[in-house]
N, C-alpha and C positions, 0 to 999 in steps of 0.2 A: 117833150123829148126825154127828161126822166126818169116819166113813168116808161119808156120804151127800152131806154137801159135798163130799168128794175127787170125788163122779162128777158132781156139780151141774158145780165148774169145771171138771173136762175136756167136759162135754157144752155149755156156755154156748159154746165158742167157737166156735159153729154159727151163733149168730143174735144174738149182742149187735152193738150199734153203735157206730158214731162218731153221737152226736147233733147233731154242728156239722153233720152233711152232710144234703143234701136228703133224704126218703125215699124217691126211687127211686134215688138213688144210693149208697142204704146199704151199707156195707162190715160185712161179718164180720169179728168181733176174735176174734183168735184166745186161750184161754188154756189156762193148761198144768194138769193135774195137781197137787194139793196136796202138799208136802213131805210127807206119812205114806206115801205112796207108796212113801217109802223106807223106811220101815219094816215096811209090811207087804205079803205078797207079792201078784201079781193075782191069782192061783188064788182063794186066801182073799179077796178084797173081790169079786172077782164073784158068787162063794160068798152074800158076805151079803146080795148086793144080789138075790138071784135075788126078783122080783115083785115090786120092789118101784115105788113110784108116789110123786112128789111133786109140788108146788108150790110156786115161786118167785116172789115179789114185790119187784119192785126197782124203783126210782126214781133217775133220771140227773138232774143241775144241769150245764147248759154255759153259761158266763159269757159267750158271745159265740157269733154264729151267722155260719159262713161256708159259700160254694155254691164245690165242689170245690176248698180251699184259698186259695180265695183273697178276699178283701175286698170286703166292701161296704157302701154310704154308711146304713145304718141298724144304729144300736146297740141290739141286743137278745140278750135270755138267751134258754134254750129249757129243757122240760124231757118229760123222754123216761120217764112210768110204762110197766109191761110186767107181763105175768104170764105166767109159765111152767109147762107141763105138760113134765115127765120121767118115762119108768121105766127098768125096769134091763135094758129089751131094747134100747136104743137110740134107740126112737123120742121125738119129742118136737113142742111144738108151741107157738106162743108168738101172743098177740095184744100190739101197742101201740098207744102215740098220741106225736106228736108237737105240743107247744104252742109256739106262738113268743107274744113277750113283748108285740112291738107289729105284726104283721100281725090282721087284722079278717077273721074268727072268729079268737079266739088258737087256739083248736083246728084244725089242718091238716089231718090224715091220720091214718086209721086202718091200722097193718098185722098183718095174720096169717101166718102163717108154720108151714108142717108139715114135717117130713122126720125124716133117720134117720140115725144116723153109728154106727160100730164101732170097735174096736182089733184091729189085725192084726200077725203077728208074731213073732220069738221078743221076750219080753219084753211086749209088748203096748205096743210103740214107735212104731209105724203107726199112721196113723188114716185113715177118710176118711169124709167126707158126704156126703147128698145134699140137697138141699129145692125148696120152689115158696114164693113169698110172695106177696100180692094187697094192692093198694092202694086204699084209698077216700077220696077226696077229700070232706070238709066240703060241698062245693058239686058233688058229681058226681049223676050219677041214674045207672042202670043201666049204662050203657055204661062206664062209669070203674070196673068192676069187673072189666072186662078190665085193667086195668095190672098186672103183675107182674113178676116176677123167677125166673127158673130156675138155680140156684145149683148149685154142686160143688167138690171141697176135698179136699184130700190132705197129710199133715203131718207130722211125723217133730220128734222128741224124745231126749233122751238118756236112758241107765237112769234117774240122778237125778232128772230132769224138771228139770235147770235149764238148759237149752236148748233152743231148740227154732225150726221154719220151718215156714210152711206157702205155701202158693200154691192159692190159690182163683180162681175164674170165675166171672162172673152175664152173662147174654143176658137183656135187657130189651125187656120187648114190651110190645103195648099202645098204642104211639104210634107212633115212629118208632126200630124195631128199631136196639139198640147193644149191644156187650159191651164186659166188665171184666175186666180177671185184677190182682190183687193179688199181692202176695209179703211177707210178714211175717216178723219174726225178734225174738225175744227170749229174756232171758235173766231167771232168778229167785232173788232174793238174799236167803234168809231172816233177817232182820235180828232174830225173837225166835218163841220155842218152846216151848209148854207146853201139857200136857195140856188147858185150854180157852182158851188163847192164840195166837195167832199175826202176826205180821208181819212184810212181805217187802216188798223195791223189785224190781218186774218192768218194767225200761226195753223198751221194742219201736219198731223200726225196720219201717218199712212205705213201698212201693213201690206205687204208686196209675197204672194204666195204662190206657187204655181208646181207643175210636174216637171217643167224643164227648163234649164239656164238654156240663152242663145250658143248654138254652137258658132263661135266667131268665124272661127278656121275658114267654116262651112261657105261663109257670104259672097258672093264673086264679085263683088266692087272692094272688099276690101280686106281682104286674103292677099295680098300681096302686099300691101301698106302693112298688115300686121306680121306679117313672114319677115319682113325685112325691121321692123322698129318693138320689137315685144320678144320676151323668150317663148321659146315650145309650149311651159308651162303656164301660161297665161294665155293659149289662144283656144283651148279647148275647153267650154264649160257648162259642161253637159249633167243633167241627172235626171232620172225617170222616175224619183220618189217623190212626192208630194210635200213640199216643205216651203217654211219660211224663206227668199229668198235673199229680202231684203229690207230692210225698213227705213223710212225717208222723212226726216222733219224738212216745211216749209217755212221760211219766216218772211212774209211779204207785206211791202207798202201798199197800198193800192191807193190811185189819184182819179177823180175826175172833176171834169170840167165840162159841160154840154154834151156833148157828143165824144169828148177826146177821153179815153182812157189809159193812164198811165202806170207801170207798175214794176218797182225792186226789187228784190230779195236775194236773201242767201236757202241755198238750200245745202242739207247732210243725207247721206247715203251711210247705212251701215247694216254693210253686207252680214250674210248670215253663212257661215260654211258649212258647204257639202262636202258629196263624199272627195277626198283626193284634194281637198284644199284645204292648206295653211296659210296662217301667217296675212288674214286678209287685212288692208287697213282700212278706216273710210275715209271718204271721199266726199267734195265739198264743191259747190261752184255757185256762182252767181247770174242771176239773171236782171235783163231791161226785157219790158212788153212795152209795146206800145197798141192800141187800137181806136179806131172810129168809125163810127156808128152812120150808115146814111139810110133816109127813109124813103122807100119805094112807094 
Protein backbone atom coordinates (compact mmCIF):
# COMPACT_ATOMS: atom_id res chain seq x y z
CA UNK A 1 0.00 0.00 0.00
CA UNK A 2 2.86 2.55 0.14
CA UNK A 3 4.31 1.99 -2.72
CA UNK A 4 0.57 3.02 -4.09
CA UNK A 5 0.56 6.24 -1.98
CA UNK A 6 4.05 7.06 -3.49
CA UNK A 7 2.06 7.29 -7.10
CA UNK A 8 -1.21 8.77 -5.37
CA UNK A 9 1.26 11.86 -4.37
CA UNK A 10 3.11 12.25 -7.46
CA UNK A 11 -0.17 11.90 -9.66
CA UNK A 12 -2.26 14.41 -6.99
CA UNK A 13 -0.26 17.31 -8.25
CA UNK A 14 -2.31 17.41 -11.30
CA UNK A 15 -5.51 18.62 -9.80
CA UNK A 16 -5.38 19.32 -6.02
CA UNK A 17 -6.25 23.04 -5.08
CA UNK A 18 -5.85 26.13 -3.26
CA UNK A 19 -9.42 26.18 -1.65
CA UNK A 20 -9.16 29.78 -0.58
CA UNK A 21 -9.21 30.61 -4.40
CA UNK A 22 -12.49 30.96 -6.51
CA UNK A 23 -13.07 27.91 -8.62
CA UNK A 24 -12.39 29.01 -11.82
CA UNK A 25 -9.43 30.28 -10.58
CA UNK A 26 -8.19 27.13 -9.17
CA UNK A 27 -4.50 26.53 -9.10
CA UNK A 28 -2.79 23.09 -9.33
CA UNK A 29 -0.59 22.25 -6.35
CA UNK A 30 1.91 20.71 -7.22
CA UNK A 31 3.41 17.53 -5.01
CA UNK A 32 6.33 15.59 -5.09
CA UNK A 33 6.98 11.80 -4.91
CA UNK A 34 7.07 9.97 -1.37
CA UNK A 35 10.46 9.61 0.30
CA UNK A 36 10.46 5.40 -0.48
CA UNK A 37 11.29 6.72 -3.78
CA UNK A 38 14.48 6.57 -2.37
CA UNK A 39 14.51 3.50 -1.64
CA UNK A 40 13.10 1.75 -4.15
CA UNK A 41 14.01 1.90 -7.81
CA UNK A 42 11.24 3.20 -10.68
CA UNK A 43 11.64 0.15 -12.73
CA UNK A 44 10.50 -1.92 -9.64
CA UNK A 45 7.36 0.53 -8.47
CA UNK A 46 6.09 0.81 -12.05
CA UNK A 47 6.65 -2.84 -12.14
CA UNK A 48 4.02 -3.10 -9.22
CA UNK A 49 1.82 -0.77 -10.24
CA UNK A 50 1.26 -2.32 -13.79
CA UNK A 51 -3.01 -2.13 -13.85
CA UNK A 52 -3.47 -1.05 -11.24
CA UNK A 53 -6.76 1.44 -10.20
CA UNK A 54 -7.64 3.27 -7.20
CA UNK A 55 -9.54 5.73 -5.24
CA UNK A 56 -9.07 8.70 -3.20
CA UNK A 57 -11.19 10.51 -0.74
CA UNK A 58 -10.11 13.68 0.73
CA UNK A 59 -11.57 16.42 2.41
CA UNK A 60 -9.84 20.29 2.53
CA UNK A 61 -10.82 22.89 5.94
CA UNK A 62 -9.56 26.52 4.91
CA UNK A 63 -10.15 28.76 7.86
CA UNK A 64 -10.71 31.80 5.78
CA UNK A 65 -11.79 32.54 2.11
CA UNK A 66 -9.82 34.82 -0.10
CA UNK A 67 -10.59 35.88 -4.21
CA UNK A 68 -6.90 35.83 -5.80
CA UNK A 69 -4.97 36.77 -2.54
CA UNK A 70 -6.39 39.17 -1.45
CA UNK A 71 -9.09 40.30 1.24
CA UNK A 72 -12.48 40.56 1.61
CA UNK A 73 -15.09 42.14 3.95
CA UNK A 74 -16.84 38.74 4.83
CA UNK A 75 -15.43 36.15 7.22
CA UNK A 76 -16.07 32.71 6.32
CA UNK A 77 -14.37 29.09 6.16
CA UNK A 78 -14.69 26.78 3.10
CA UNK A 79 -14.51 23.27 2.64
CA UNK A 80 -13.27 21.66 -0.49
CA UNK A 81 -14.62 17.29 -0.44
CA UNK A 82 -13.18 15.57 -3.67
CA UNK A 83 -12.95 12.03 -4.93
CA UNK A 84 -10.37 10.75 -7.07
CA UNK A 85 -9.98 8.04 -9.83
CA UNK A 86 -6.12 6.96 -10.42
CA UNK A 87 -4.51 4.06 -12.42
CA UNK A 88 -1.05 3.11 -13.08
CA UNK A 89 -1.29 4.35 -16.85
CA UNK A 90 -1.34 7.76 -15.85
CA UNK A 91 -4.64 8.81 -16.41
CA UNK A 92 -6.91 10.04 -13.83
CA UNK A 93 -9.99 11.93 -13.16
CA UNK A 94 -11.37 13.81 -10.14
CA UNK A 95 -14.92 15.42 -9.35
CA UNK A 96 -15.45 18.27 -6.21
CA UNK A 97 -17.42 20.81 -4.67
CA UNK A 98 -16.74 23.69 -3.13
CA UNK A 99 -18.85 25.01 0.24
CA UNK A 100 -18.41 28.50 1.45
CA UNK A 101 -19.68 29.03 5.10
CA UNK A 102 -22.00 32.11 4.71
CA UNK A 103 -22.76 32.64 0.78
CA UNK A 104 -26.53 31.29 0.12
CA UNK A 105 -26.64 28.05 -1.27
CA UNK A 106 -23.40 27.32 1.01
CA UNK A 107 -22.91 24.83 -1.78
CA UNK A 108 -21.07 26.83 -4.87
CA UNK A 109 -19.73 24.90 -7.63
CA UNK A 110 -19.32 21.64 -8.78
CA UNK A 111 -15.93 20.71 -10.64
CA UNK A 112 -14.82 17.67 -12.70
CA UNK A 113 -11.67 17.27 -13.88
CA UNK A 114 -10.02 14.43 -16.46
CA UNK A 115 -6.47 14.20 -17.92
CA UNK A 116 -3.19 12.42 -18.01
CA UNK A 117 0.27 13.09 -16.77
CA UNK A 118 3.78 10.69 -17.22
CA UNK A 119 7.36 10.59 -15.82
CA UNK A 120 9.96 11.17 -18.44
CA UNK A 121 13.65 10.83 -18.28
CA UNK A 122 16.62 9.18 -17.08
CA UNK A 123 15.56 8.68 -13.64
CA UNK A 124 12.05 9.40 -14.03
CA UNK A 125 12.72 13.06 -13.04
CA UNK A 126 10.52 14.75 -15.74
CA UNK A 127 7.02 15.13 -15.58
CA UNK A 128 4.36 16.58 -17.46
CA UNK A 129 0.36 16.89 -17.66
CA UNK A 130 -2.37 17.40 -19.37
CA UNK A 131 -6.26 18.02 -18.35
CA UNK A 132 -9.80 19.84 -19.21
CA UNK A 133 -11.90 20.72 -16.01
CA UNK A 134 -15.86 21.84 -16.39
CA UNK A 135 -17.55 23.94 -13.89
CA UNK A 136 -21.19 24.04 -12.71
CA UNK A 137 -22.68 26.48 -10.86
CA UNK A 138 -25.50 25.75 -7.93
CA UNK A 139 -27.62 28.24 -9.93
CA UNK A 140 -26.43 27.71 -13.54
CA UNK A 141 -28.87 25.74 -16.21
CA UNK A 142 -27.18 24.30 -19.26
CA UNK A 143 -25.10 26.92 -20.59
CA UNK A 144 -22.82 27.33 -17.31
CA UNK A 145 -21.59 24.01 -18.37
CA UNK A 146 -19.49 25.61 -20.83
CA UNK A 147 -17.04 27.10 -18.16
CA UNK A 148 -13.90 25.38 -17.88
CA UNK A 149 -10.39 25.20 -17.79
CA UNK A 150 -7.63 23.72 -20.29
CA UNK A 151 -4.68 23.04 -18.10
CA UNK A 152 -0.73 21.97 -18.94
CA UNK A 153 2.28 21.44 -16.69
CA UNK A 154 5.75 20.46 -16.78
CA UNK A 155 8.00 19.78 -13.66
CA UNK A 156 11.36 18.64 -12.84
CA UNK A 157 12.53 17.10 -9.36
CA UNK A 158 15.70 15.91 -7.98
CA UNK A 159 16.86 12.06 -7.60
CA UNK A 160 15.76 12.37 -3.96
CA UNK A 161 12.56 14.02 -4.65
CA UNK A 162 13.27 16.62 -2.10
CA UNK A 163 13.19 19.48 -4.54
CA UNK A 164 11.54 20.16 -6.92
CA UNK A 165 9.63 23.32 -9.69
CA UNK A 166 7.03 23.07 -11.85
CA UNK A 167 5.40 25.87 -14.15
CA UNK A 168 1.97 25.28 -15.25
CA UNK A 169 -0.73 27.08 -17.53
CA UNK A 170 -4.85 27.27 -17.59
CA UNK A 171 -6.82 29.31 -20.59
CA UNK A 172 -10.28 29.88 -19.21
CA UNK A 173 -13.16 29.91 -21.25
CA UNK A 174 -16.51 29.96 -20.97
CA UNK A 175 -16.93 33.71 -20.23
CA UNK A 176 -14.61 36.20 -20.95
CA UNK A 177 -11.39 34.06 -22.22
CA UNK A 178 -8.21 34.73 -19.69
CA UNK A 179 -4.91 32.58 -18.94
CA UNK A 180 -2.66 31.79 -16.01
CA UNK A 181 0.81 30.28 -15.82
CA UNK A 182 1.95 29.58 -12.23
CA UNK A 183 5.60 28.64 -11.15
CA UNK A 184 5.90 26.60 -7.98
CA UNK A 185 8.90 25.47 -6.08
CA UNK A 186 9.39 23.42 -3.08
CA UNK A 187 11.26 21.48 -1.03
CA UNK A 188 10.68 18.21 1.38
CA UNK A 189 11.99 17.70 4.81
CA UNK A 190 11.34 14.30 6.19
CA UNK A 191 10.98 14.92 9.75
CA UNK A 192 10.16 10.92 10.73
CA UNK A 193 10.18 7.41 8.96
CA UNK A 194 8.98 4.05 9.39
CA UNK A 195 7.70 1.30 7.95
CA UNK A 196 3.95 2.47 8.56
CA UNK A 197 5.02 6.08 9.66
CA UNK A 198 5.73 9.01 7.98
CA UNK A 199 6.26 12.71 8.42
CA UNK A 200 7.62 15.58 6.49
CA UNK A 201 7.46 19.65 6.32
CA UNK A 202 7.20 20.49 2.52
CA UNK A 203 7.32 24.45 2.60
CA UNK A 204 6.49 25.63 -1.34
CA UNK A 205 6.76 28.99 -2.80
CA UNK A 206 4.35 29.87 -5.65
CA UNK A 207 4.29 32.64 -8.13
CA UNK A 208 0.50 33.25 -9.23
CA UNK A 209 0.51 35.34 -12.72
CA UNK A 210 -2.15 35.92 -15.13
CA UNK A 211 -4.19 38.58 -17.62
CA UNK A 212 -7.02 38.95 -15.21
CA UNK A 213 -8.10 39.29 -11.54
CA UNK A 214 -11.80 37.58 -10.94
CA UNK A 215 -14.25 40.24 -11.45
CA UNK A 216 -16.11 39.36 -7.98
CA UNK A 217 -19.09 41.87 -8.56
CA UNK A 218 -19.50 39.72 -11.71
CA UNK A 219 -20.46 36.04 -9.88
CA UNK A 220 -24.16 35.39 -9.36
CA UNK A 221 -23.93 33.31 -6.17
CA UNK A 222 -22.19 35.71 -4.59
CA UNK A 223 -22.77 39.38 -5.65
CA UNK A 224 -25.24 39.84 -3.27
CA UNK A 225 -23.18 38.54 -0.15
CA UNK A 226 -20.52 41.05 -1.35
CA UNK A 227 -22.96 44.06 -2.23
CA UNK A 228 -24.16 43.91 1.19
CA UNK A 229 -20.78 42.92 3.32
CA UNK A 230 -17.66 44.64 1.43
CA UNK A 231 -17.23 48.41 0.01
CA UNK A 232 -17.74 49.11 -3.97
CA UNK A 233 -13.98 49.33 -3.99
CA UNK A 234 -13.21 45.99 -3.18
CA UNK A 235 -15.72 44.11 -5.32
CA UNK A 236 -14.30 44.93 -8.78
CA UNK A 237 -10.85 43.55 -9.66
CA UNK A 238 -10.37 43.41 -12.82
CA UNK A 239 -7.05 43.94 -15.16
CA UNK A 240 -6.22 42.89 -18.86
CA UNK A 241 -2.43 43.28 -18.38
CA UNK A 242 -0.47 40.51 -17.89
CA UNK A 243 1.19 40.61 -14.31
CA UNK A 244 2.18 39.32 -11.09
CA UNK A 245 -1.00 38.73 -9.39
CA UNK A 246 -0.03 37.15 -6.37
CA UNK A 247 2.41 35.23 -4.47
CA UNK A 248 1.57 32.49 -1.93
CA UNK A 249 4.01 30.77 0.65
CA UNK A 250 2.89 27.19 1.98
CA UNK A 251 4.15 25.85 5.21
CA UNK A 252 2.67 22.31 5.65
CA UNK A 253 2.85 19.15 7.92
CA UNK A 254 2.04 16.24 6.07
CA UNK A 255 1.25 12.71 8.07
CA UNK A 256 0.72 9.20 7.10
CA UNK A 257 -0.22 6.27 8.13
CA UNK A 258 -1.28 3.11 5.74
CA UNK A 259 -3.76 4.38 3.61
CA UNK A 260 -4.79 7.55 5.96
CA UNK A 261 -3.30 10.98 4.97
CA UNK A 262 -3.16 13.64 7.19
CA UNK A 263 -2.17 17.40 6.69
CA UNK A 264 -1.68 21.26 8.48
CA UNK A 265 -0.50 24.15 7.49
CA UNK A 266 -0.62 27.86 7.50
CA UNK A 267 -0.61 29.49 4.27
CA UNK A 268 0.47 33.67 3.27
CA UNK A 269 -0.99 35.40 0.35
CA UNK A 270 0.75 38.45 -0.84
CA UNK A 271 -1.12 40.21 -3.16
CA UNK A 272 0.62 42.26 -5.90
CA UNK A 273 -1.16 45.72 -7.08
CA UNK A 274 -2.75 46.63 -10.14
CA UNK A 275 -3.85 49.12 -11.70
CA UNK A 276 -6.62 51.22 -9.31
CA UNK A 277 -5.38 49.33 -6.23
CA UNK A 278 -3.97 50.53 -3.03
CA UNK A 279 -3.34 49.94 0.23
CA UNK A 280 -3.34 45.90 -0.31
CA UNK A 281 -2.47 43.83 2.85
CA UNK A 282 -1.80 40.09 2.99
CA UNK A 283 -3.57 37.70 4.00
CA UNK A 284 -3.25 34.48 5.87
CA UNK A 285 -5.29 31.25 6.73
CA UNK A 286 -4.97 27.90 7.76
CA UNK A 287 -5.75 24.62 6.57
CA UNK A 288 -6.70 20.56 7.85
CA UNK A 289 -6.66 17.86 4.83
CA UNK A 290 -7.58 14.80 5.48
CA UNK A 291 -7.59 11.73 2.98
CA UNK A 292 -7.68 7.79 2.25
CA UNK A 293 -6.59 5.87 -0.18
CA UNK A 294 -8.78 2.64 -1.16
CA UNK A 295 -7.62 0.02 -3.78
CA UNK A 296 -9.83 -1.13 -6.65
Amino acid sequence: MKRLLVFLCFFSSIFLANSQEIPFEKNEVDEIVDDLLIEDSFNDLLISLTNFHFLYFSLNYSSDTYFSGRAIDVDQFNLTPQITYMNSKGFYASISSIIYSEFIPHWDVTNATVGYGKNVGKDKIFRFYGSLSGYLYSNNDVEGLYNGTANAGIGIQNKKRTLGTQISGSYYFGGESTFQIVSRSYASLKLLKTPKHSLKFRPQLSFITGTQLVDIGSLPLQKEALIKETQANDVNLTSNVYALIYTQLNFPLQYNYKSLDFEVGYNLNIPNALENETDLKNTGFFNIAIGYLIDL
